[in-house]
N, C-alpha and C positions, 0 to 999 in steps of 0.2 A: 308350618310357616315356610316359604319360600323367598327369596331373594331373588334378583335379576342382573345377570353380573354378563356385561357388554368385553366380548371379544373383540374390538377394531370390525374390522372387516368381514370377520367370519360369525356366525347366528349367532345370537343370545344363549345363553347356557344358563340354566336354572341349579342354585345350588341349595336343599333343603334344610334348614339348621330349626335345634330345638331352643339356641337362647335368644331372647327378643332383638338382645343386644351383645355385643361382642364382637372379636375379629376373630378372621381369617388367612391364613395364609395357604396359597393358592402359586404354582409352578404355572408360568409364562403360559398360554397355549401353542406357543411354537416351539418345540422339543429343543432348538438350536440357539434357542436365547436361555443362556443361565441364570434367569431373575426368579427370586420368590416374591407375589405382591403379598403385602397383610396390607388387607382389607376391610372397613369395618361392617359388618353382617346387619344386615335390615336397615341401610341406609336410606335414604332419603330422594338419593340421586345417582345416577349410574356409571359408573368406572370405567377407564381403559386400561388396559395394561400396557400402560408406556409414562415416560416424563411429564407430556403433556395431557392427561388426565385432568379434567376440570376444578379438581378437587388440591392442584399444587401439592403433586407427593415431591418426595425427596428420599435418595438412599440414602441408608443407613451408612454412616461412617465410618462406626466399627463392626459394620459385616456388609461389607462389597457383595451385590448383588443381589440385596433387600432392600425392596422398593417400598417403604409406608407410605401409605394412601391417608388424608385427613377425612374426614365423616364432612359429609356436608349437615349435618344434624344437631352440628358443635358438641359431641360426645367427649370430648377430649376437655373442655372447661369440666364438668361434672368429674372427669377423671384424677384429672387434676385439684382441685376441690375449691376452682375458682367459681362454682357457678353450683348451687345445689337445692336436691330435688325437692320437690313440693308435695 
């Protein structure tokens, strides 16, 4: 299984994972930005790494320079055990 994980600017970068579902945390692609994204793996829709990401991430408050990205897939109600599976 493969994912599709959108660098801005720069090509598409394939990152291969064996769980269907799960995250990811992944270092900025610009070596000079100190951000780690967690990202959720076999999403549905495709990421940027920055603030404005389609998906309304938000840093982490208690670790400065982790960027959570939310699932466009609503993975996070099932996480949470607002919303469960079938």
């Amino acid at each position: 299984m493969a994912i599709t994980v959108s660098y801005g600017r720069q090509p598409t970068g394939i990152v291969k994972l064996k769980a269907p579902w799960g995250w990811f945390h992944i270092p900025h692609p610009n070596p000079s930005v100190m951000e780690i994204h967690i990202m959720p793996a076999n999403d549905i829709g495709r990421h940027a790494f920055d603030l404005q990401c389609a998906c309304r991430p938000h840093e982490d408050p208690q670790a400065p320079g982790f960027v959570i990205h939310c699932a466009f897939d609503g993975r996070e109600a099932y996480e949470r055990g607002a919303r469960k599976c079938h």
